[in-house]
N, C-alpha and C positions, 0 to 999 in steps of 0.2 A: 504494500500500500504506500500511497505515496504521502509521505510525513505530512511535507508544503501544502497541498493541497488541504492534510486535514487540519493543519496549523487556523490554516485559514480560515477554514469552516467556524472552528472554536473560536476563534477572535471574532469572527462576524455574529455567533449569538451570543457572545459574552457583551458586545458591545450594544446587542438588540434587544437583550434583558436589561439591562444596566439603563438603557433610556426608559424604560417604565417607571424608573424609580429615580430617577432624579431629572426628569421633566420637568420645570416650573409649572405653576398652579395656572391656569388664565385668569387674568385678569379683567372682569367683566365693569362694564362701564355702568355709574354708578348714576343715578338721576338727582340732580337738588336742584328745589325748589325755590324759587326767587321770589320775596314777598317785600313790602315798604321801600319799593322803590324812590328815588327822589332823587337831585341834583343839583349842586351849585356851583359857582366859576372855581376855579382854583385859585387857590395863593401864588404870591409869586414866586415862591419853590416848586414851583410843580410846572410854571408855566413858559420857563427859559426855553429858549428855543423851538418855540411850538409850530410846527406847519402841518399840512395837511400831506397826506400822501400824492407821491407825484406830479405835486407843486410847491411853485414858494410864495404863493396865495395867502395871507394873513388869514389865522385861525384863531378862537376863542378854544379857551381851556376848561373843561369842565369834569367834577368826580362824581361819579354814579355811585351812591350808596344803596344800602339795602339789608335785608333779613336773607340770610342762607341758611335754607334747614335739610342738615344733613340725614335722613332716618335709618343712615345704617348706625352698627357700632365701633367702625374702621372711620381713621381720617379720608377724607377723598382727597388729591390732591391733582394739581393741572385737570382744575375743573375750566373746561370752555365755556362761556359764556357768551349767548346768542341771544338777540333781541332786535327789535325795530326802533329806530328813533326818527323822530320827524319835527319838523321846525314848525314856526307859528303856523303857514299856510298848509300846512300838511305834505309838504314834500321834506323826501328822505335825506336826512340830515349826513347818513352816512353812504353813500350813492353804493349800491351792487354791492353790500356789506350787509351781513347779520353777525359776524362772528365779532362781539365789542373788544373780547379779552380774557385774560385769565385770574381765575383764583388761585394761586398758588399753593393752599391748605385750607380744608375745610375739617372743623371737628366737627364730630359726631352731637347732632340738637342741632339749636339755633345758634348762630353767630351775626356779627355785623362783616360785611365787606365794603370797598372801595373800586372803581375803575375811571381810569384817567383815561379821557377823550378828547378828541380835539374835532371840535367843528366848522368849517370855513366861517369867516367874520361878517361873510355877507348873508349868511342864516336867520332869519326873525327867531327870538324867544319868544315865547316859551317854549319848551323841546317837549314831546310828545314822549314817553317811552312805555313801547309795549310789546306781549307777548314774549321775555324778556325767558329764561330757562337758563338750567346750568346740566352739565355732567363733566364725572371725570371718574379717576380711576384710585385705586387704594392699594394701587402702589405707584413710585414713579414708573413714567413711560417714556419720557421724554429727554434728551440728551443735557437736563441745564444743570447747573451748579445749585444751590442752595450750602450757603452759609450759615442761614439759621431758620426756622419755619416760615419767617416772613418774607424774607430777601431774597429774591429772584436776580442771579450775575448772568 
């Protein structure tokens, strides 16, 4: 019998048993709930350098607050956040955009979040936001740094 051949054989189910058991878990996408919405311009720390995407159009700087209620009992974290915003006349304040931004960590209950936006200067207020949802995952999924729960590098 030829040794090589069954060498092989045995390295190929050693290696086909051995991924059963140290597979990672999947990570299923997790749903939170966005409630107390609201909005105000930003300070001027938040609002250096502000333009709009794909212009150098003067923009107004605004943070999206709100209630995130997380109902599992795992942090969700690189929760996307998807919503509609629209100006005084009702057109879309964020053109061919739903995706506002991210939560970086959500605990398990109720917490408060922020998301900083920038809207062209020539938009009437009051800003419209609706339809507004979050998901994300409980574990990371994404290539970024975190320094400490809050700070996205």
């Amino acid at each position: 019998m030829n040794y090589r051949v069954l060498t092989i054989a045995l390295l190929s189910l050693t290696f086909w048993l051995v991924s059963f058991i140290a597979t990672p878990v999947a990570q299923a996408r997790m749903k939170v709930q966005l409630d107390n919405l609201s909005y105000e311009e930003c300070g001027a720390e938040y609002s250096q350098g502000n333009v709009t995407s794909m212009s150098m159009q003067e923009a107004n700087c605004f943070l999206i607050t709100g209630k995130a209620t997380n109902p599992s009992d795992k942090y969700v974290v690189d929760a996307d956040v998807f919503g509609r915003i629209y100006d005084a006349n009702g057109n879309p304040a964020m053109q061919n955009r739903t995706r506002i931004g991210t939560i970086p960590t959500i605990p398990p209950g109720e917490s408060e979040f922020q998301i900083r936006i920038s809207v062209p200067a020539t938009q009437p207020t009051p800003l419209k936001l609706e339809q507004f949802k979050a998901s994300g995952f409980t574990s990371k999924v994404r290539p970024y740094y975190y320094k400490d729960e809050d700070t996205l590098y």
